[in-house]
N, C-alpha and C positions, 0 to 999 in steps of 0.2 A: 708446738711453740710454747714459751712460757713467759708470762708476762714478766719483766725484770727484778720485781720485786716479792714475786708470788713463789717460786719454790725453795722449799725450805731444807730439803736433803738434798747433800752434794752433789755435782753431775758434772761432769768433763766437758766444758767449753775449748772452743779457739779463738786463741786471742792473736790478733792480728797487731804483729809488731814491727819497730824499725829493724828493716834489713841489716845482718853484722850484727844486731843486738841480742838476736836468739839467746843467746847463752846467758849473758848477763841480765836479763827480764828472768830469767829461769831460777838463777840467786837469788835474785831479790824476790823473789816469790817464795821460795823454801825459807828466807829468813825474814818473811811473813805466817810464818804457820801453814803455810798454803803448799798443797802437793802440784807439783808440776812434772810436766814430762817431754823432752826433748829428742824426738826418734832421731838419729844422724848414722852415717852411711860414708863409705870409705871410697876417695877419688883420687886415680890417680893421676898426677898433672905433673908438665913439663916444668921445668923451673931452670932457666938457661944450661948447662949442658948436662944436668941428670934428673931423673922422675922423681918428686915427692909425695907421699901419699895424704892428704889434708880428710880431718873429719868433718864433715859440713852437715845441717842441715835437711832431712829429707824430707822436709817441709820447708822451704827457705819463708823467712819472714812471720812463719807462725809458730807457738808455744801453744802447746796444751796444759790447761789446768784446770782443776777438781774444785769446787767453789760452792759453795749454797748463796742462797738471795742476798741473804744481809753483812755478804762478804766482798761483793759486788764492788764498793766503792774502792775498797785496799786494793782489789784487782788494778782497778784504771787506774790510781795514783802511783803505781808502780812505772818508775821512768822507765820510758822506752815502749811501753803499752801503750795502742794508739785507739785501739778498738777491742769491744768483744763480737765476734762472728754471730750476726744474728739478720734479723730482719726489721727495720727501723728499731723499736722501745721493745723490741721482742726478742729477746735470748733466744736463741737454737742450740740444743745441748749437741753433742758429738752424738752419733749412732753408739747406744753401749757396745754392741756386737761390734760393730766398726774397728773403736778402739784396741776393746778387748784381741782382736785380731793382731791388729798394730804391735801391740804390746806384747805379743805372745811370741812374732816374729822375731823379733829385740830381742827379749828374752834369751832367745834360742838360740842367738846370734848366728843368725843365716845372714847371706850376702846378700844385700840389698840395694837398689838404686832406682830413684825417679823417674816413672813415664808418664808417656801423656793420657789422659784421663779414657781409661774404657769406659767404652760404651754397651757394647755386645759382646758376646760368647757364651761357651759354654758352662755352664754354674756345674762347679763339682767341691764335694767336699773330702777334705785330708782325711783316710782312716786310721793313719796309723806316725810315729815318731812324734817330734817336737812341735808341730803344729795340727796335732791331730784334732777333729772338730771342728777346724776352723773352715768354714765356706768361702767361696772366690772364684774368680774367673780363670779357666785354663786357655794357656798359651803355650800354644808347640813351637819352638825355638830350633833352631840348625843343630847347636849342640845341647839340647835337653829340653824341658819342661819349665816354665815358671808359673808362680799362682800369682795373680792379679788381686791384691786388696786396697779397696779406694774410699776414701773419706769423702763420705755426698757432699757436705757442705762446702766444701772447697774446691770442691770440682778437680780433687789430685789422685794421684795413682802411684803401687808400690810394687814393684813386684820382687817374688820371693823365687827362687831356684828350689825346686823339689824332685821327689823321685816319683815317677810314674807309676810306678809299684806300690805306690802307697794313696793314690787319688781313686777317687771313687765317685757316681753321678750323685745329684740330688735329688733324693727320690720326694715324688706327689708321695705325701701318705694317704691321700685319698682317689687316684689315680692308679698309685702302685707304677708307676712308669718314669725314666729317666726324661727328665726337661725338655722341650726344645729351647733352641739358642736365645737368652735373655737380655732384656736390657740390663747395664750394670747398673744397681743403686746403690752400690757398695763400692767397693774399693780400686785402688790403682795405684801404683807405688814398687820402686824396688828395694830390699832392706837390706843392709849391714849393721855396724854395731851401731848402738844407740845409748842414747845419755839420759839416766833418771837422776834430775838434778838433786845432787845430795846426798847420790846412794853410793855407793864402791863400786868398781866396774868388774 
């Protein structure tokens, strides 16, 4: 944990915002000097008699963003910011790896969508394509594979569709043997395209 006004190099917070606001908290943070990042993901929903497809949120109600101590106050007076994710006067930064994970999915623009937060399974890591390196929980689905990455702090989950052929376990390095079945401290989540506020898509 860090104390709110003690670290001085930037670290990826979550900022806990008004629902429907995501987006626009995410502008006004980018035209704060301030780097933000808004993961969203592709639904498709009825809309009286044909489907449309809306980009939402695969986070609903939170914004991440990149911030050092004494940027802290620009954070919260940004409307629509209601909170920073932390523990009372105690900042919690994002897990790097976490993100980093997050971000890399996006990136890659894999199809993605919201589950409910794992707990257990198998920990294995991507050897190979657009998420290679990244660790997470495997799930055997009817029609394939998805990796489970989850943001501890928020107790959410993402999952990503991957190829089997390309997932590999995590090895003990000091063991030398494949895992047995773990608690998740990591991630949960499914991913589609995602929005880095202020970039080109």
């Amino acid at each position: 944990m860090l104390n709110e006004c003690a670290h001085s190099s930037p670290r990826w917070f979550a900022l806990y915002v008004r629902v429907r606001h995501e987006r626009a908290v995410g502008v006004q943070l980018e035209g704060r000097g301030l780097e933000a990042f808004l993961p969203c993901y592709l639904s498709r929903r009825k809309w009286a008699d044909r489907y449309v497809s809306l980009e939402l949120p695969l986070f609903p109600g939170y914004v991440f963003c990149r911030f050092s101590g004494d940027q802290r106050a620009s954070v919260l007076d940004t409307t629509g910011v209601i909170r920073i994710v932390g523990f009372g006067r105690q900042l919690m930064p994002v897990d790097d790896e976490e993100m980093h994970a997050i971000q890399k999915a996006i990136a890659a623009g894999l199809a993605c969508e919201p589950v409910p937060y794992v707990e257990v399974g198998h920990a294995v890591r991507i050897q190979s394509g657009p998420l290679a390196g990244v660790d997470g929980i495997l799930q055997t689905i009817k029609d394939g594979h998805r990796l489970v990455l989850s943001i501890t702090i928020l107790n959410r989950s993402v999952s990503v569709e991957v190829d089997a052929a390309a997932v590999g376990p995590v090895i003990n390095p000091d063991l030398d043997a494949p895992p047995r079945p773990v608690h998740a401290t990591r991630w949960a989540a499914t991913v589609s395209p995602g929005i880095q506020i202020g970039s080109s898509k």
